[in-house]
N, C-alpha and C positions, 0 to 999 in steps of 0.2 A: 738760299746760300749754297755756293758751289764749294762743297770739298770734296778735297784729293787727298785717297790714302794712299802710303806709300808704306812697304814692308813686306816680310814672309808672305807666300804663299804654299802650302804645304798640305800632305798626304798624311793625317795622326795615328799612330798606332797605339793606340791605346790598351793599357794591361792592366790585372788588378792583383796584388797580391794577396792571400789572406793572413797577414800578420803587420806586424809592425817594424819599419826598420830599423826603429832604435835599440831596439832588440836585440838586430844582429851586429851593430858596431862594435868595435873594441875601440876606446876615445885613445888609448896607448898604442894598439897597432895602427892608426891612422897612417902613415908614413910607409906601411904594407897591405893596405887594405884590396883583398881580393875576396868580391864576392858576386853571387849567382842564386838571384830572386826565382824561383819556378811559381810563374802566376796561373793562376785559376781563368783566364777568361781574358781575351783580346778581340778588337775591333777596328775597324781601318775606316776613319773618319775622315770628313774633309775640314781643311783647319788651315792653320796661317796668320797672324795676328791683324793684318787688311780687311784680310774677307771676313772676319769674324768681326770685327769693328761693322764691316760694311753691311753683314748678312742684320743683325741689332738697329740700324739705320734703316736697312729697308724696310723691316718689319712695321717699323713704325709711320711709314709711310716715304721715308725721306730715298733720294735718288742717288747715292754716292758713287766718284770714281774711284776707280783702283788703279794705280799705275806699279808694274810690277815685270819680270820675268818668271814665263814658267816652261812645264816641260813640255815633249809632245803627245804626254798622257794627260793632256788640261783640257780634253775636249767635255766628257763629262761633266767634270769641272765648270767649264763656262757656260756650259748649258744650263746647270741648276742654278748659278751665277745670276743669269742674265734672266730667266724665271721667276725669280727670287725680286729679281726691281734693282741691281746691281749693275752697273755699267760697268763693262770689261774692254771695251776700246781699247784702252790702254793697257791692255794684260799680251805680253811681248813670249810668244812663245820661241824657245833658242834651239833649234834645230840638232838631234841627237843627244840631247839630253833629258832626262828625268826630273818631276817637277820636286819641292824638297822634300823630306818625310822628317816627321817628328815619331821620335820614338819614347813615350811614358808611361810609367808603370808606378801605382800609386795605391798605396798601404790601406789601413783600415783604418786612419787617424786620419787618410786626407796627406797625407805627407807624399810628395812626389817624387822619383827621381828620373832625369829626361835626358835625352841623347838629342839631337838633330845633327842630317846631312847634308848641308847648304843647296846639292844641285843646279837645277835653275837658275835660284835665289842669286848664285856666285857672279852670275852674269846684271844685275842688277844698276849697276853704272853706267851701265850704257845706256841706259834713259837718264833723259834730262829735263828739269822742269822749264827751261827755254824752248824746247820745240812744240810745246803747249800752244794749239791754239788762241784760245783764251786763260787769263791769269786766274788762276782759284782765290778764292774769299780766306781759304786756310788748307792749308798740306799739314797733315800728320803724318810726322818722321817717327815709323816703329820700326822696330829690330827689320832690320834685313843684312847682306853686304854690308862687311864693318865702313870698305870705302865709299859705297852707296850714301850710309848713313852719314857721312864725315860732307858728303859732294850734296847731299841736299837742302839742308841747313846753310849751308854758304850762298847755296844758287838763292834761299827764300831770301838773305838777307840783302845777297846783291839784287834783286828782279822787286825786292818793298812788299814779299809777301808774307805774311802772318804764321806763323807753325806752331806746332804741338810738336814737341821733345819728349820723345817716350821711351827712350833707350833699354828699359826693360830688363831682357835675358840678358841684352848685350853689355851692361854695364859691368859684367866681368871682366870683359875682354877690352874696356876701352879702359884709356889711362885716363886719370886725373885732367891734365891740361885738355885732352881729347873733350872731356864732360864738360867743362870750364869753358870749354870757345862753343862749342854747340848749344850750352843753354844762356849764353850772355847775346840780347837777341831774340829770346824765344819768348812766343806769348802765352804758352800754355809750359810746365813741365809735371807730368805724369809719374806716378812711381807707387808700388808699395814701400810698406814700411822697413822692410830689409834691405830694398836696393836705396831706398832714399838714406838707410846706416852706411851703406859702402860709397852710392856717391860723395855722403859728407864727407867721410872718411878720406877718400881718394882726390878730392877737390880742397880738403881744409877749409871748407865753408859750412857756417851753422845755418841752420833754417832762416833767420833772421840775414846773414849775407846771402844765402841764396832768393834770396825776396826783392835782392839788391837787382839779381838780373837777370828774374823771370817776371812777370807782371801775377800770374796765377799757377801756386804749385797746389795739384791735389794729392793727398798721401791715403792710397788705400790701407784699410787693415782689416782685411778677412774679416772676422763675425765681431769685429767692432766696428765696422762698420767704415767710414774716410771722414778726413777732415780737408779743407779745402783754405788756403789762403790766398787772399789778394790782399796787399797793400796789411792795411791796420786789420783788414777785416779777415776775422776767422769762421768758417759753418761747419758743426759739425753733418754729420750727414751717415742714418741709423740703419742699421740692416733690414730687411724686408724678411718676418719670418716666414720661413723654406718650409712646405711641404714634407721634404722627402731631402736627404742629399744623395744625389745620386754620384755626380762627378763635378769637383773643381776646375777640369781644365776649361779655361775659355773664358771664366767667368770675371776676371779683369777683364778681358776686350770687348764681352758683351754691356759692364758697365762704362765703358769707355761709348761705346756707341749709344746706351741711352742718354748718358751727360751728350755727345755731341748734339744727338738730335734736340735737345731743351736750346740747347747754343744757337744751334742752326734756325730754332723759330726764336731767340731770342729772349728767352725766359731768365731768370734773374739765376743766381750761382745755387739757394738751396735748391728749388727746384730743377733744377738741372742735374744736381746728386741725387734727386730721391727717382728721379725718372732712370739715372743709372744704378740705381741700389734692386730696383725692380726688374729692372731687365737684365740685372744679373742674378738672384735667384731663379726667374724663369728658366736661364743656361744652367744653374747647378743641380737642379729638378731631372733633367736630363745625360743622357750618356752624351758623350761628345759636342764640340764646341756649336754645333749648327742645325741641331735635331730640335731645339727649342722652336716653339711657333706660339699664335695665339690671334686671335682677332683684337682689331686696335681698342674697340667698346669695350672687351673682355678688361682689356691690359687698363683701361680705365677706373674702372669698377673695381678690379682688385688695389690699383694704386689709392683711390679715393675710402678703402678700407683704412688704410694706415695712416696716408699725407692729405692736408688742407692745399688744394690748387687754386681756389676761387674762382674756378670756371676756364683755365689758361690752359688745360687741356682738352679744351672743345675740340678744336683742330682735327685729335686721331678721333672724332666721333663724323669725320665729315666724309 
């Protein structure tokens, strides 16, 4: 199956603080809040919501593209990219600009708080899924360019190609009718459980009308794990217990890419959650969204500790 991810590409900077932020809120001076975390420890990761999808994909064996703008500091970048089993083709560098950076700095409860500088990313409409070659099986629309996001949802639906609506971070930034025409149309929509509260919120639609016109929404939630609907039929789908936690960022895009890869061979919806439940503990095990690795046999063997496959993940043992 040919998918195309579309979204960030970015440069993470990564920080930790050692305390908790709730700590230093005043819920009354919210309306004046000026504050200055000094973290204990930073790192400059490579990250992006695409490549992070795509880096979980490749691991598993699967060949994904990335269609994207970046800067003309991507050359590393596509090196370890295309190393990796990642097809960069379509990664558009825009001359005289910097690729984005994500700036997050995250507590000792795992609580985050994050800056990004669009960059690159701001150029990102100027690809179109019309000048494709050939038409992908499925385009996953994740945060990037709010007009990006707005132009390629219309192009899937004018061109009769299948998408994943993952609006994510950006669900801040989009309006209600914005969320409303983007996911009416879509065959996949993505979300934690806080943006899937702001989408309902800002759309006035309950789970039940949003069912109306998505075919499949999955709603992550952190250490409870996702629930997944299609139609009548609801899976839940349990967390994989972690090792160790090291860091949260990443670890939605990494389950996002182990549910795609189940998609992509075809596997039924629980199994498709529990292959992304796993492949996002392997990302939280680790610092940063792409230092996670593992041999396919390994990723087997530990899945087959927790989930019944009945043999359907032969495939990563070939």
């Amino acid at each position: 199956m040919d998918i195309l991810l579309t979204g960030s590409v970015a440069y993470d900077y990564l920080m930790t603080f050692p305390g908790q932020f709730k700590e230093q809120i005043l819920p009354e001076r919210l309306a004046s809040i000026s504050l200055s975390f000094l973290v204990d420890g930073m790192s400059k990761q490579r990250g992006g919501i695409a490549p992070n999808i795509a880096y979980t994909m490749a691991l598993l064996g699967e060949r994904p593209r990335v269609m994207a703008t970046v800067g003309e500091d991507f050359g590393d970048y596509r090196e370890w990219l295309n190393a990796k089993g990642v097809d960069t083709s379509l990664m558009k560098v825009v001359p005289g600009v910097f690729t984005a950076s994500f700036f997050a700095t995250t507590d000792t409860e795992s609580a985050q708080i994050a800056s990004f500088y669009p960059g690159a990313m701001a150029y990102s409409a100027t690809q179109s899924l019309k000048d494709l070659d050939k038409k992908p099986d499925l385009v996953i629309v994740s945060p990037s360019a709010p007009d990006a996001m707005m132009k390629f949802p219309a192009e899937c639906r004018e061109l009769g190609i299948k998408y994943l609506y993952d609006p994510s971070q950006q669900v801040l930034r989009l309006e209600g009718t914005e969320l409303a025409r983007d996911m009416e149309g879509a065959y996949f929509l993505f979300c934690n459980d806080y943006e899937f509260g702001l989408i309902s919120k800002k759309t006035g639609w309950s789970l039940d009308q949003i069912l109306n016109h998505v075919k499949v929404l999955v709603i992550t939630r952190g250490k409870d794990g996702a629930d997944l609907y299609a139609g009548a039929d609801t899976v839940h789908i349990p967390t994989v217990p972690e090792e160790k936690i090291v860091d949260p960022t990443g670890v939605g895009d990494a389950f996002r890419g182990g549910f795609l890869t189940g998609y992509a061979r075809g596997l039924d919806w629980k199994l498709c959650g529990e292959i992304g439940s796993l492949s996002a503990v392997y990302c939280l095990e680790q610092r940063g969204t792409q230092n996670h690795s593992y041999l396919k046999k390994d990723f087997v063997q530990r899945f087959r500790k927790h989930f019944e496959d009945g043999g359907r993940l032969d495939f990563l043992n070939s």
